[in-house]
Structures are given as structure tokens and as C-alpha cells.
C-alpha positions as CSV (number, residue, x, y, z in Angstrom):
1,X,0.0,0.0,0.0
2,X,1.1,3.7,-0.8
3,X,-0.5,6.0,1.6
4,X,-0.9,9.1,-0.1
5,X,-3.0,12.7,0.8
6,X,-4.9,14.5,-1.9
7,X,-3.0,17.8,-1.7
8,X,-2.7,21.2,-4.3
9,X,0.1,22.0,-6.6
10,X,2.2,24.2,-3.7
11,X,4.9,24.1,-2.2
12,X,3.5,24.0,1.6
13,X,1.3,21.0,0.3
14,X,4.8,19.8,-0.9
15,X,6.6,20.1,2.1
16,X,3.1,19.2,4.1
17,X,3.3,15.6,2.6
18,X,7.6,15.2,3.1
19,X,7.1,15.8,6.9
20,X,4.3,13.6,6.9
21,X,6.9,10.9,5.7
22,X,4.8,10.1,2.7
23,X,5.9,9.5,-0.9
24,X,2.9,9.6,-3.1
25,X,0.0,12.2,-3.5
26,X,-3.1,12.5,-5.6
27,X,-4.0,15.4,-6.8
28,X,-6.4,16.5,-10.4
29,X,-6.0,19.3,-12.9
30,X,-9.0,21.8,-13.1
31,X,-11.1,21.7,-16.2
32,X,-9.9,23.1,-19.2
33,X,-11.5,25.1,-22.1
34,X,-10.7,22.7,-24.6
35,X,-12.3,19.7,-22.8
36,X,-9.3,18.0,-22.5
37,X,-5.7,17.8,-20.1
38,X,-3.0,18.9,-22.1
39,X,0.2,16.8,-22.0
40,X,2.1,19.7,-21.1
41,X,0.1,20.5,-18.1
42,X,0.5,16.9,-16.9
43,X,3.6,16.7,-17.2
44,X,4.2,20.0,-15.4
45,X,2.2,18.4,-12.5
46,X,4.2,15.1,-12.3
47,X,7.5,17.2,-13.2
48,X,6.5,19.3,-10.3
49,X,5.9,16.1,-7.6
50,X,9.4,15.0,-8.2
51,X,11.0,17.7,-7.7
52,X,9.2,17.6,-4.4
53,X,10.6,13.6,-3.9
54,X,7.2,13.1,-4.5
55,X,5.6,10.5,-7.0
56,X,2.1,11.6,-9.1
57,X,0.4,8.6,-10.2
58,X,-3.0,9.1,-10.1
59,X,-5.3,11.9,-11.1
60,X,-8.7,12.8,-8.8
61,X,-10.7,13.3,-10.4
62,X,-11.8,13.7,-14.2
63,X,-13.4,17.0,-14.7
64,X,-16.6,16.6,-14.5
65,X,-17.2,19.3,-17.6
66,X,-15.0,17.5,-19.5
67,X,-17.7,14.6,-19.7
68,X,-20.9,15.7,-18.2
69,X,-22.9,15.5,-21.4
70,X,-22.2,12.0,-21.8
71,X,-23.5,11.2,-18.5
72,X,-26.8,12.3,-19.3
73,X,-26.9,11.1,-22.7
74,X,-27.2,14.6,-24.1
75,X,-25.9,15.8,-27.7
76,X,-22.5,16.6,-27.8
77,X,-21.2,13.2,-26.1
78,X,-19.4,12.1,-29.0
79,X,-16.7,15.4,-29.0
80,X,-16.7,15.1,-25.1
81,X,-15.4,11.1,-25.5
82,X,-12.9,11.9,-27.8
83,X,-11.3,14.5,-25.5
84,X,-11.0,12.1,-22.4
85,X,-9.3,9.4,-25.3
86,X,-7.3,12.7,-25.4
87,X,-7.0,13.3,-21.7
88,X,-6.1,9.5,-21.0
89,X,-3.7,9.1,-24.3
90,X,-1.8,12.1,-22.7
91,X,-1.8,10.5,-19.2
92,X,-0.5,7.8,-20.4
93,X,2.3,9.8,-22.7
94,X,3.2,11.3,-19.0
95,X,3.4,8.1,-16.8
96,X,0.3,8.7,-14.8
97,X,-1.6,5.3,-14.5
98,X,-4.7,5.6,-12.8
99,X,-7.3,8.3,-14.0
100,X,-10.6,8.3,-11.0
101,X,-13.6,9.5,-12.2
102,X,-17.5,8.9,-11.2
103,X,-20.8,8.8,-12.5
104,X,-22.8,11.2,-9.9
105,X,-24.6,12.8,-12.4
106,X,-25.8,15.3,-9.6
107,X,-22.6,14.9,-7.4
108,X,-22.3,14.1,-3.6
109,X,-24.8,14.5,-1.1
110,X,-24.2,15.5,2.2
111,X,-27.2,17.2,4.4
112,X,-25.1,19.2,7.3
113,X,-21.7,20.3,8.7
114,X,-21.8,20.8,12.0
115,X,-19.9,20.5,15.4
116,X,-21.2,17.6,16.7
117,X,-17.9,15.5,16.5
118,X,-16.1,14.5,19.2
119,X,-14.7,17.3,20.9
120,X,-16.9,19.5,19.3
121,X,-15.3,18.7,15.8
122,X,-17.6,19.7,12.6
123,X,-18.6,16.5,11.3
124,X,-20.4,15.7,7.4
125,X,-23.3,14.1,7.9
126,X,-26.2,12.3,5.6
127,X,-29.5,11.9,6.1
128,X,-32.1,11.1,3.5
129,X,-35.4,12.5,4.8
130,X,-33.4,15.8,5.3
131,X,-32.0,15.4,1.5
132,X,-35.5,14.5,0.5
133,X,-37.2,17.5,2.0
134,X,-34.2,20.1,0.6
135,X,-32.8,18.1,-2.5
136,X,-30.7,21.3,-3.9
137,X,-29.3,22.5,-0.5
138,X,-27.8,18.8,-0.2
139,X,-25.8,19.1,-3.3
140,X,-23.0,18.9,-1.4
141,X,-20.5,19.3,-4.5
142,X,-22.8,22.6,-5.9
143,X,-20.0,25.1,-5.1
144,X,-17.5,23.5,-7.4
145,X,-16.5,24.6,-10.7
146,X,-15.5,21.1,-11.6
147,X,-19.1,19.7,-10.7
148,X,-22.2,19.9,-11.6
149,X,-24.2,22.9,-10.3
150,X,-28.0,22.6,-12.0
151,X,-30.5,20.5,-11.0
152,X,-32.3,18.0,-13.5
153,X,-34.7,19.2,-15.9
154,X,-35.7,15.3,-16.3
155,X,-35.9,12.5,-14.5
156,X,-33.5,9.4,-15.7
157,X,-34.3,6.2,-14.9
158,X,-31.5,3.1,-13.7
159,X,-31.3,1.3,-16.6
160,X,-30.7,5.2,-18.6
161,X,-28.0,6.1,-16.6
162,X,-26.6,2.6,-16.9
163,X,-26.8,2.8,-21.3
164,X,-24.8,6.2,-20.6
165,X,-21.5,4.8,-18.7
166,X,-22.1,1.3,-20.9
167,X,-21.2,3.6,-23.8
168,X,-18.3,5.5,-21.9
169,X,-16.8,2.4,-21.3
170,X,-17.0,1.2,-24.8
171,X,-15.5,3.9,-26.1
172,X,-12.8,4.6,-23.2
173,X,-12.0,1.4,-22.2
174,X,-10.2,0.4,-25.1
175,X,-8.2,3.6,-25.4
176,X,-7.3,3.1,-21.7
177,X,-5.8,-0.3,-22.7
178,X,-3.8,1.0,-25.4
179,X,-2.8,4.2,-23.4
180,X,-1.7,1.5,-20.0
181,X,-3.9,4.1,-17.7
182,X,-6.3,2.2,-15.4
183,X,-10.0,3.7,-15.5
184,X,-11.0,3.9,-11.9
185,X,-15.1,4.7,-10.9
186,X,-15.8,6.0,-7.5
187,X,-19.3,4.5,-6.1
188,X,-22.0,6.8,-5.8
189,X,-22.0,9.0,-2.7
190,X,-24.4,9.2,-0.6
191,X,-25.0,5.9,-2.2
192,X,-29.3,6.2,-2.5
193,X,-31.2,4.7,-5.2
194,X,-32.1,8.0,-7.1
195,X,-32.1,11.4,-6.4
196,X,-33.8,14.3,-7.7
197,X,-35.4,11.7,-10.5
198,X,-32.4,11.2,-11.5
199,X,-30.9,7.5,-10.9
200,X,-27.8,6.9,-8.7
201,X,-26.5,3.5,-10.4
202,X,-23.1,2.7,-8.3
203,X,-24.8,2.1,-5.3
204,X,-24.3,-1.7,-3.8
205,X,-21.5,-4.6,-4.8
206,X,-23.4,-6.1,-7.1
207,X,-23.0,-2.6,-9.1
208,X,-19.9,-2.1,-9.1
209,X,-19.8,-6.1,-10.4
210,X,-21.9,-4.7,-13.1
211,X,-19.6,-2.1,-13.9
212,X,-16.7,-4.4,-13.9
213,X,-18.1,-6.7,-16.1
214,X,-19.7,-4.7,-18.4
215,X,-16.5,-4.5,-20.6
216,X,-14.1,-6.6,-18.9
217,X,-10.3,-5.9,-19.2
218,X,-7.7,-5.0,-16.7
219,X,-8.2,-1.2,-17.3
220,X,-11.6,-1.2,-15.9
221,X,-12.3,-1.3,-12.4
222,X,-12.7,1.0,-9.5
223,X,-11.6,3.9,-7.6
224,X,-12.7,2.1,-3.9
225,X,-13.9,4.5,-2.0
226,X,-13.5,2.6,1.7
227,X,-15.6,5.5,3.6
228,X,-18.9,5.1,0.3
229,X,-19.2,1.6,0.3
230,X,-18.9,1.1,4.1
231,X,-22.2,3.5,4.2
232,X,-24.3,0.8,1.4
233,X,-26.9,-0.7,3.0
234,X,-25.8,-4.3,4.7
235,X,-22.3,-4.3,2.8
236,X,-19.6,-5.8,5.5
237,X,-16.4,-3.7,4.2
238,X,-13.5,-6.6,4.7
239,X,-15.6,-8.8,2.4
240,X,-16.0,-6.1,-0.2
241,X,-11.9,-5.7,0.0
242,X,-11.7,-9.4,-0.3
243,X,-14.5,-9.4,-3.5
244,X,-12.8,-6.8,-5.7
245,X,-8.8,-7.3,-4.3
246,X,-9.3,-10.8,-5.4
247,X,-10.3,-9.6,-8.8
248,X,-7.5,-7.1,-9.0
249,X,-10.2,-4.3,-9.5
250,X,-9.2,-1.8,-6.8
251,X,-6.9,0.5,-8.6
252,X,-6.9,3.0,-5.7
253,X,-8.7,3.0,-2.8
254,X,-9.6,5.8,-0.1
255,X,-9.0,5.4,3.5
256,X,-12.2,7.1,5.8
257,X,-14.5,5.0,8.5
258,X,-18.4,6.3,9.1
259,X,-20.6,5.4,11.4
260,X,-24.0,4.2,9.9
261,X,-25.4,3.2,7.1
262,X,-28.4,4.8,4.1
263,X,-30.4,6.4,5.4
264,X,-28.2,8.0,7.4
265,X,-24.8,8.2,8.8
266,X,-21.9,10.3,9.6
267,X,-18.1,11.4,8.7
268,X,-16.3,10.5,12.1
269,X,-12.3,9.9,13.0
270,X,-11.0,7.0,11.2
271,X,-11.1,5.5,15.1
272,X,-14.6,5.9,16.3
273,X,-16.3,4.5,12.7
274,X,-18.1,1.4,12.4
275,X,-15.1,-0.5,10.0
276,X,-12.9,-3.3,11.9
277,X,-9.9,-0.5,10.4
278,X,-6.8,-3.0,11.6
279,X,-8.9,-5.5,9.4
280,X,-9.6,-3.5,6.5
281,X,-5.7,-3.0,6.5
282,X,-4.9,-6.8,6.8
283,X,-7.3,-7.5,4.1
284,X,-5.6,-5.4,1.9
285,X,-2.9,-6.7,2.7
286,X,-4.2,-10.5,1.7
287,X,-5.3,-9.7,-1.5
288,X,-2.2,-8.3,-2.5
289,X,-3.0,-4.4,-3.1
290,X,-0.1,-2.4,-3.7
291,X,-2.0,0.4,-5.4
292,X,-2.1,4.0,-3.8
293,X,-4.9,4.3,-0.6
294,X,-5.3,8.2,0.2
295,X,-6.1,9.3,3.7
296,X,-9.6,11.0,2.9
297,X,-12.4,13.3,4.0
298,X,-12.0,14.1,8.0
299,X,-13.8,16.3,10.5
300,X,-13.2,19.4,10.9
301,X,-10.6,20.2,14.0
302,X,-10.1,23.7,15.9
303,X,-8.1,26.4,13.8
304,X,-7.4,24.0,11.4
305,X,-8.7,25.4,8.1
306,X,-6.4,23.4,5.8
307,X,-7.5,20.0,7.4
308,X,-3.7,20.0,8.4
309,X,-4.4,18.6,11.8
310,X,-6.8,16.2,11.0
311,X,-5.2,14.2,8.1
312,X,-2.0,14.3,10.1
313,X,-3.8,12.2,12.5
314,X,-5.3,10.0,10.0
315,X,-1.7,9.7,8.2
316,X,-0.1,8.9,11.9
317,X,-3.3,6.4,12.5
318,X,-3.1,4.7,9.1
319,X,0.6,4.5,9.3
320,X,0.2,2.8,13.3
321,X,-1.9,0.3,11.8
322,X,0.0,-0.6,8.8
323,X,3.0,-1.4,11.7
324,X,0.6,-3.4,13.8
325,X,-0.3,-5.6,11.0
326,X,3.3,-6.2,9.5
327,X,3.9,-7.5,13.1
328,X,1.4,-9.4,13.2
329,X,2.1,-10.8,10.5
330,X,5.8,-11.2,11.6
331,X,4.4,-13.0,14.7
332,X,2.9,-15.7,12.0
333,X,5.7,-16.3,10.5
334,X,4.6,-14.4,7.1
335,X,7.1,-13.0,5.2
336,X,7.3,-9.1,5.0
337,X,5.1,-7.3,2.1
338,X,6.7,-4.1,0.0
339,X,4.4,-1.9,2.0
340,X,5.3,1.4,1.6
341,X,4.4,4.2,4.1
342,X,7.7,6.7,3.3
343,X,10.0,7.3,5.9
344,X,12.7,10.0,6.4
């Protein structure tokens, strides 16, 4: 495993992530006017990472502009594919392997921020009859530039939104093959049924099966999202890391814990969540990932408006954990993995 933050193009984010001991990031490129990122750009990114003794391998997340027409089956989807074959050619032109993206056609949900954490820390929380009863103010991504901002002007039904990423992947897939980038999806978060009308399709296991073997190859799989798929309803987390690791579908995975399930839960300290964490760690271990897991979303700490606080504690935590299972491990008599946390 190679524990990574998602961090801006700085230099403080730069030295942020050295004294952290860590070796990788993820970070993404904003959207660009020609619907496509430029090989120069990326290759200023990853140029800039190692300088930093930093290594840039995967990009979070495709601009949603870049492709949002082709998630709702508008007009126009056909010149928006051939600029991500653009976008991932280039990636691959630059040595950056895995390209996250996601198929939220309305984005995340989240229904309040508030300091309710422990210690009086601001905490994300979901909760569907609060969505339900303000669906725009839960558009939890509507501030972004990269997201969508609009609400629906129809619905879309399940089996819609599934012909729309049936013909991204035909199209993409292939050119991700050729290319050697991995196409990662992230799961559908708040991970409801529909929304607005509008279909939520990545929303159990047995989706993101579907999506996987919709146009099987080894550049299709998925961006695993530990924190989303622990909130599906009934899903046990190790066996989902022992279902897709097996496959050798998680390309890159995100490290967060919640506590509850749809219709409701909450965004708490990787230590107080409802995921067995030392197992989640182990499993990943047993299935052989070696991919790049990023410390993700935290609650909010005192004067900490950076989040500098709080994913140093999840980098410390994750990094405790990794040690407690290579012991383990040791104790067993089972031969030392390349796990790699960074050092000095």
C-alpha cells in the first residue's frame, strides 16, 4: 500500500506531505476550455511532484465538464469522449496510471456540517429524509466549478444512466488499454437509489460487479472509496476488499470510516467508525494491493482550516496500523510485504 493525501500544486502541500513521511500524492487538474488535459500540463504536475521527492500517479478526479454531457446522454457526447481518449492518451504519454472518475450525475450528497464530533469537531453528515425534503441544499459538491451545479430538468431512470456509462466504457476502455492508464469509478456517494429523479447507479456490490463486467479488461475497475461503500446498506467492508482485491479491481482506494449506514450516517475519526480498520488494513494486505490508498475526508478540527491537523492524524493512524499488522504478520511467521508508508 502507498499512503498518499490529496493535496494542491504548492509548495507547503509539498513540504506538508515530506514531513508527513509520505511518498505519493493525488491530486487532479482543473477543467480546461478545450475539454481535454493537455500533455504539457501533466507533465508540469508530475514534473512538479518529483522535484518535491514526490511520486504523481493518479489523477482525482476527471473534470466533470469534461464529460458531463455523456452522463446524461445529451448531444455533444461524442466530442466530449474523444477529449477524455485525449485526456487518458496524454496520461499515459506522461506516466500517470490511474485516472478516478464517477458517474454522480448530480454529485455528492451531504445534508449538514456541523460540530457535533467528538470534541466539538464539525462532522459531514447524511441523512435522506433531510435530503429528501431540501434536495438542492444537499448538493453537497454545488460550489464546485469542476461539478455539476443545475439540477435536472428530467428524471432518468436506472437502466438510462446505466446505457450512458455502458457507452463510456466502450468507447474509453479500449483507449485506456492502449494508453496503460487504469480507469477507476468511485461508487455513488451518498450511495441512495435516485435522487432528484435522477438514478444513482453505483450504489451496492453487485453494481460495481456490473460495472466491472460490463467490458471486462484490466483497465476497468474501480476507484474504492473505503468511507462510500462502508455506508451501502448491509455491505460488510472486509468482504467487499476481499471481493474486488481478489479480482485485482481496486486501482486505488480511499482510507475514511463512518458510522451508519443509508439512510443515514456520519463522517467520524477514522477511530470511532463502524469498520474493523486494523482488518480492513490486513485484508488489503491479503489480497495483494499495492496500489495507492489516500487518507480521505476528515472532520473538521479547531483552527485548522487546511485539514492540516486532521489528516495528520489519520496519516499517523493509518501509518500505526500498517505497523501493527506487519507485526502481526511477523508473529505468524509471514514473510514481510513491500508496503510502503515513506520514511525519512
Amino acid at each position: 500500500m502507498k499512503i498518499a493525501l490529496a493535496l494542491g500544486m504548492s509548495p507547503q502541500d509539498a513540504q506538508f506531505a515530506r514531513q508527513l513521511g509520505l511518498r505519493y500524492v493525488v491530486s487532479n487538474l482543473p477543467a480546461n476550455p478545450v475539454g481535454y488535459l493537455e500533455l504539457d500540463d501533466l507533465l508540469r504536475a508530475r514534473e512538479f511532484w518529483a522535484k518535491h521527492d514526490l511520486s504523481f500517479d493518479v489523477i482525482e478526479n476527471l473534470p466533470v465538464p469534461h464529460y458531463q454531457k455523456a452522463m446524461f446522454g445529451l448531444p455533444g457526447r461524442d466530442e466530449e469522449l474523444d477529449n477524455v481518449a485525449k485526456t487518458i492518451r496524454n496520461m499515459g504519454k506522461a506516466g500517470i496510471s490511474v485516472l478516478q472518475y464517477q458517474w454522480m450525475l448530480l454529485g455528492g450528497l451531504r445534508t449538514e456540517y456541523s460540530p457535533t464530533g467528538r470534541g466539538g469537531a464539525r462532522v459531514s453528515r447524511f441523512e435522506l429524509e433531510v435530503a429528501q425534503r431540501s434536495p438542492v441544499a444537499a448538493m453537497d459538491w454545488r460550489r464546485n466549478p469542476d461539478a455539476l451545479i443545475h439540477a435536472p430538468d428530467r428524471e432518468l431512470s436506472n437502466e438510462q444512466v446505466w446505457d450512458n456509462l455502458t457507452y463510456f466504457l466502450q468507447r474509453l476502455v479500449p483507449v485506456a488499454e492502449e494508453a496503460g492508464v487504469k480507469l477507476a469509478a468511485h461508487p455513488d456517494d451518498a450511495p441512495i437509489p435516485s435522487f432528484m429523479g435522477v438514478a444513482r447507479i453505483l450504489t451496492s456490490l453487485d453494481a460495481l460487479q456490473r460495472l466491472i463486467d460490463t467490458v471486462p479488461s484490466p483497465n476497468n475497475g474501480l476507484g474504492f472509496c473505503q468511507g462510500t461503500i462502508a455506508t451501502m446498506a448491509g455491505v460488510d467492508m472486509i468482504e467487499a476488499i476481499h471481493r474486488f482485491g481478489r479480482q485485482n479491481k481496486i486501482f486505488f482506494a480511499h482510507f475514511r470510516n463512518p458510522r451508519g449506514q443509508v439512510p443515514d450516517f456520519d463522517e467520524v475519526f477514522p477511530d470511532e467508525g463502524d469498520t474493523d480498520m486494523l482488518a480492513a488494513v490486513q485484508a488489503y494486505r491479503e489480497v495483494g494491493f499495492d496500489g495507492v490508498i489516500r487518507v480521505d475526508h476528515a472532520p473538521g478540527m479547531v483552527d485548522d482550516p487546511r485539514a492540516e491537523r486532521t489528516f495528520a492524524f489519520q496519516v499517523g493512524y493509518f501509518k500505526g496500523l500498517v505497523d501493527v499488522a506487519e507485526m502481526l504478520d511477523a508473529a505468524k511467521g509471514i514473510p514481510a510485504q513491500n508496503s510502503d508508508q515513506g520514511g525519512n
